[in-house]
N, C-alpha and C positions, 0 to 999 in steps of 0.2 A: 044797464051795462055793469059789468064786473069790475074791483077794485084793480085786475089784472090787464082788463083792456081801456081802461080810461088813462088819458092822459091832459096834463097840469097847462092849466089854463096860460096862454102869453100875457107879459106885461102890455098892460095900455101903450106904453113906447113902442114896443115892439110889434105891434099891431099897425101904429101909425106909420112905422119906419116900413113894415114891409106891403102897407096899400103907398107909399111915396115909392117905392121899389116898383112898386107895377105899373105905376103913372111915370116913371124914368123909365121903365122899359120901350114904351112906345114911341117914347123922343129920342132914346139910344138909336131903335129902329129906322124912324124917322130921319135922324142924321147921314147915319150908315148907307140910307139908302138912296141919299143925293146923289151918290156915287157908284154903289154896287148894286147891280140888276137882280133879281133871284136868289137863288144860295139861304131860303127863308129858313130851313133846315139846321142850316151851317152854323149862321146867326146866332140861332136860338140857343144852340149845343153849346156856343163858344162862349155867349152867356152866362150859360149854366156852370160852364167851367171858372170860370172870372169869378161869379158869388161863392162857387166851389171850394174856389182856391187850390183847382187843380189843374195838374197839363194836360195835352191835347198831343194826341197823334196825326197828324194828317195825311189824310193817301188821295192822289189826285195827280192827273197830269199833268202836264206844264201849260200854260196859256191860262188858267183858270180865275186868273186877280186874287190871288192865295193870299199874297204879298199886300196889293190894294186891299181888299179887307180888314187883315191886321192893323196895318195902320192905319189905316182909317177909322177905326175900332179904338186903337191908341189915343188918336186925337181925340175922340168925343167924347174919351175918358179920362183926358188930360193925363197921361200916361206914358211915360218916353218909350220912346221904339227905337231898337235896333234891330237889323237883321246878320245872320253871319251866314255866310254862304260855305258846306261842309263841302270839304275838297279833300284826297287822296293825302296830299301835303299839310295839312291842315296841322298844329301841332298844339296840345291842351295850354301851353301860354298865349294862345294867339285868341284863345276864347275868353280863359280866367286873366290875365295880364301876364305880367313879369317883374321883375326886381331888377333897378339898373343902378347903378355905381353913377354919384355924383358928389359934388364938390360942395361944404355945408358955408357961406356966404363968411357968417357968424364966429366959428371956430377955424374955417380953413382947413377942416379933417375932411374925409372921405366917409360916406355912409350910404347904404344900400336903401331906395325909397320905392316902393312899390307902385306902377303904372298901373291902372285899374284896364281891365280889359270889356269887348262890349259885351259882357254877359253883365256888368253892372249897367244895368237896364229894366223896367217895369213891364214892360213883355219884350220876349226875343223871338225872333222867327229863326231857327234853327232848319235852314232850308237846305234839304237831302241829307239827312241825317245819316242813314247809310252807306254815304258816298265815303266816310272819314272813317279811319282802322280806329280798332275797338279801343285803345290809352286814351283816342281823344273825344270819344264817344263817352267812355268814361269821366269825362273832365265835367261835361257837359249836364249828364246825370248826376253825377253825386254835388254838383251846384245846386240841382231840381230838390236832392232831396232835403240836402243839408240847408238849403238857401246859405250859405257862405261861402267864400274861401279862404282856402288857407295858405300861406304864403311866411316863408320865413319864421315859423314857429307865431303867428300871428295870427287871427281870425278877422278875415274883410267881412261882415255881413252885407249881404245883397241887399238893395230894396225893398221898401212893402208899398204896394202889395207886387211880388213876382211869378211872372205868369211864365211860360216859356209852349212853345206851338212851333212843333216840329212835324215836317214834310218830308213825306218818301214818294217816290215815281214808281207807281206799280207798272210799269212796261220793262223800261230798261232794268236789268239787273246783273249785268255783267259788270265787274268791277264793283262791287258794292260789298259791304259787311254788316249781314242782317242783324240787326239788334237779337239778343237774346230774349226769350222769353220771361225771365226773371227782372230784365231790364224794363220791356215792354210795360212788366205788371207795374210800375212807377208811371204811369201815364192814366190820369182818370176816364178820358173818353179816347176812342179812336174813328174819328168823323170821316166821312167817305164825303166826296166833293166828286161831284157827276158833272155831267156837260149840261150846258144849259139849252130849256127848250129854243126851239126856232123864233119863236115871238120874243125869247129874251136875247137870244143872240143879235134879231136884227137891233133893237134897243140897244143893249149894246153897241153894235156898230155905228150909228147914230149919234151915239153918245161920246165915243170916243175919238171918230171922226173929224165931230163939231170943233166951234172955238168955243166953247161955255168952260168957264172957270171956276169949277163947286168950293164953294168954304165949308170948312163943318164949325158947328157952334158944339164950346165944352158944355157937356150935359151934367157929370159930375164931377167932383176932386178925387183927389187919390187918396184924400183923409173920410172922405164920404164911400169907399169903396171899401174902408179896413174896417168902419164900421157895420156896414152892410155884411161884410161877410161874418163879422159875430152874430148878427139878427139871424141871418142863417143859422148858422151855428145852432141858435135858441129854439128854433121852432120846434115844435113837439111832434110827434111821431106816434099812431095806435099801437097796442103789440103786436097786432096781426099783420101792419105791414116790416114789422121787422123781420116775423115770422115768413112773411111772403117774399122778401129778399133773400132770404137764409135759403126758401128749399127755390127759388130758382138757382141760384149758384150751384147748390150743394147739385142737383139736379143735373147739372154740366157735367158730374162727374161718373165716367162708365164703372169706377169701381165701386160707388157708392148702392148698397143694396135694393134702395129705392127706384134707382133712374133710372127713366122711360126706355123700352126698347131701342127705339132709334138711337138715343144718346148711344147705348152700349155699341151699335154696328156702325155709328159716324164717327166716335168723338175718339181720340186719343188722350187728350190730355182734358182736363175741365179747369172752370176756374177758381180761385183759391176764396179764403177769406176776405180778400182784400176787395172783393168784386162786391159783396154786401154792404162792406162800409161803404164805398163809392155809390151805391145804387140809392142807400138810405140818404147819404149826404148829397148829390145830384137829384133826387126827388125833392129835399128841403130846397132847396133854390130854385128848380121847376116851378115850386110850388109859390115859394116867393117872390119871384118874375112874372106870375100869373096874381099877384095882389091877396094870397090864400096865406091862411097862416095855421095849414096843417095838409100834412100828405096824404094824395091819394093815391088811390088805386093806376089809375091814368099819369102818373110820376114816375110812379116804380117803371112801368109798363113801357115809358116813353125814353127812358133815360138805359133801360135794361142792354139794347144794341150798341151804343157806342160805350157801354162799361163792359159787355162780356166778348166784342167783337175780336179783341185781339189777347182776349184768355181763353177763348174753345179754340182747341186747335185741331179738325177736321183728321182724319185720317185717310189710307187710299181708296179704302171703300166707298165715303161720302165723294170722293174725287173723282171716283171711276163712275156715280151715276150721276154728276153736275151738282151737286150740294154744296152750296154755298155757306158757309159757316153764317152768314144773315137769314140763310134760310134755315140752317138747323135754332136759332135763334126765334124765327118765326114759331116754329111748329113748338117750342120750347112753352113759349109766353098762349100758344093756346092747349098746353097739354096739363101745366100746371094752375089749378085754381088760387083764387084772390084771394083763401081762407086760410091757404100755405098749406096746404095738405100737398104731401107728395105721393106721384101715380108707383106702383112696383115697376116688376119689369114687362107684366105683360098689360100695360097700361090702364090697370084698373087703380079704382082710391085704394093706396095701403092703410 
């Protein structure tokens, strides 16, 4: 191996901390799933985004235990949960706080004290995100980005660790205000939440029917998560798969010289750079979730749909013959090889 594709051996700590990560993953599972039927998909992503240290989009329809999973998720990560429910009325103090006029005990002056609002919180469930006009959509994201707020020429820092797992209702969309695409690309994954099968539905029903009253036991602290996500951080990476993140992304893009024919007659837009950093950094926790302390191929590969799901953005032509932006995704992840070679346009190796 070349001085170019090796890479720098983990600390013994960090070796230990991420086989203790893979043995806390099956008892997170475990927990979670006193409660929540199926969704092993969901879990997994929501996971990955937690060691991330990133958000989550969510699209699914209503009925699904969107809600129960988060928190349930929260508890067995000892983690406080809020949810805020986005509403037409909705107004960006009602998310970050406000500032109220009160009377100081001590002096007997008047002084302005800030009420902390429930976005100070270790995950938020931000539920129908596009039901709220864009100022408080706003409020909302640049909390995500900045983790603070700001208030009175003052800065509140948020929580650590802050997660934030936002839902949209792919059916109804009248009255809604679809997040921009610039906005979107601040969201690490975009997880699809399907119906559950027959044999999980009846379970389900079963279950929630019954008198049985589930506990969940904490699995970790909120001081064991902050480190966990630097072990993350640390794990090392080939060049090849940095390379192999580079040209799928780059590959989304129809003006890019390289990209596959199909790209150029489905895609309209592709995704930026922000989709590699996400795919490298989601592959390291993949990979650390699964007790490994180096990415593979099967990381990149796994984690690629919900980081580029809602940065291809399909055009009328894919619409007009049923193409599903997961499906131009599929045919993406088998067109381009593991060695990061990109195909031209008429899908040979360039």
């Amino acid at each position: 191996m070349s001085d170019a594709t090796k890479t720098p051996s983990p600390e013994a700590d960090d070796v230990q901390a991420v086989e203790r990560l893979g043995e806390m993953r099956d008892r997170i599972v475990g927990e979670v799933r006193k409660i929540i039927v199926g969704m092993d998909q969901v879990i997994d992503e929501m996971m990955i985004a937690i060691f991330s240290n990133g958000h989550c989009l969510l699209i699914g329809v209503p009925g699904l235990a969107k809600t129960l999973l988060v928190s349930s998720l929260a508890e067995t990560l000892s983690m406080s949960f809020r949810r805020i429910q986005f509403t037409p009325d909705l107004m960006p103090s009602d998310i970050t706080g406000t500032e109220v006029l009160q009377d100081d005990p001590e002096t007997g002056q008047r002084k302005f004290m800030f009420l902390k609002g429930p976005v100070f919180a270790n995950l938020i469930l931000a539920d129908e995100i596009n039901r709220t006009p864009p100022k408080t959509q706003a409020a909302m994201l640049e909390s995500m980005q900045e983790r603070k707020v700001s208030m009175g020429g003052e800065d509140f820092p948020l929580p650590d660790p802050f997660f934030v797992l936002a839902t949209q209702n792919p059916i109804e969309q009248e009255g809604t205000y679809p997040l921009p695409e610039a906005q979107l690309d601040r969201f690490l994954f975009n997880i699809m939440v399907d119906y559950p099968s027959k044999s999980e539905e009846v379970e389900i029903a079963r279950r929630v029917t019954g008198a049985a009253d589930w506990s969940l036991d904490k699995v970790l602290r909120r001081e064991d998560i902050l480190e966990l996500q630097q072990v993350v951080r640390r794990i090392p990476v080939a060049e090849h798969m940095y390379e192999y993140a580079a040209s799928l992304a780059r590959a989304t893009r129809p003006n890019e010289p390289d990209a596959p024919q199909f790209i150029r007659d489905w895609v309209s837009w592709g995704a930026g750079p922000r989709a590699t950093l996400f795919m490298i950094l989601a592959g390291k926790a993949r990979a650390a979730l699964r007790g490994r302390c180096h990415v593979a191929v099967e990381d990149i590969q796994a984690v690629a749909p919900p980081v580029l799901r809602h940065r291809v953005i399909p055009n009328f032509a894919a619409q007009s013959e049923g193409k599903t932006t997961d499906d131009i995704i599929r045919e993406l992840l088998q067109a381009i090889p593991a060695d990061g070679t990109l195909y031209d346009a008429s899908g040979t190796t360039a």
